[in-house]
N, C-alpha and C positions, 0 to 999 in steps of 0.2 A: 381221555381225549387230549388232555394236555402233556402228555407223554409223547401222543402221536406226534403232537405239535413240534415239542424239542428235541426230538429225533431226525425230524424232516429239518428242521431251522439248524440242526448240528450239522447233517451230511450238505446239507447245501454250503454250510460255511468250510466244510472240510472238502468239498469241491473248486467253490472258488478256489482255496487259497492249492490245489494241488494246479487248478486251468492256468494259477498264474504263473506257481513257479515251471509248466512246460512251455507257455510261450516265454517266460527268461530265457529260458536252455534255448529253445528254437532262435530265437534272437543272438545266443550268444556264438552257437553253434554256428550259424549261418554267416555270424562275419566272420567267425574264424577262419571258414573255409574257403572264402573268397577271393582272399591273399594273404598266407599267415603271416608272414613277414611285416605287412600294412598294419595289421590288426597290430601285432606285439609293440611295435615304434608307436601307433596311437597309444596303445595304453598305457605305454611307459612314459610318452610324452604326458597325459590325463594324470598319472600321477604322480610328476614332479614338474608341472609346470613352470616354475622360477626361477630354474638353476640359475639361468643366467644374470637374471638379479641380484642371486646371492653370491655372484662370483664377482660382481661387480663393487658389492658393496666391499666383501672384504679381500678385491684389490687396492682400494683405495684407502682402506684401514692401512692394510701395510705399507702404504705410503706415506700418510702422517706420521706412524708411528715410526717410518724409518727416516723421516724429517727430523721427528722431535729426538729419535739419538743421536742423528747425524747434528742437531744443534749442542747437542751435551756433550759431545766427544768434541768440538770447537771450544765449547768454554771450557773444558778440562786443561786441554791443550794451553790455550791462552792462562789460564794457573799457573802455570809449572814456569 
């Protein structure tokens, strides 16, 4: 009897998890096809969403940092 039991408790959980991964696919499949070009630019926007943050941070890095030589190359100067 308890064989019966986790036999039936096995295929149902070997069911769920196959119902789930076809509606994924259906899901995935279905935007793909909708407009592929929309889909692809979503998903490459989804995962790199802060380019531009980080293009911002390190313009501004190389802005101090061309500050602080452009200050070192004036005191060098004034040395000599």
């Amino acid at each position: 009897m308890e064989t019966n039991r986790a036999i039936i408790g096995a295929l149902i959980f070997i069911l769920l998890i196959v119902g789930a991964n076809f509606v994924m696919y259906a899901i995935a499949r279905g935007a793909s096809r909708s407009n592929p070009k929309n889909f692809l630019e979503t998903l490459g926007k989804s995962l790199n969403p802060s380019t531009q943050k980080k293009d911002d941070s390190m313009d501004e890095l190389r802005r101090r940092v061309q500050e602080v030589d452009g200050g070192k190359k004036k005191n060098s100067e004034d040395s000599e």
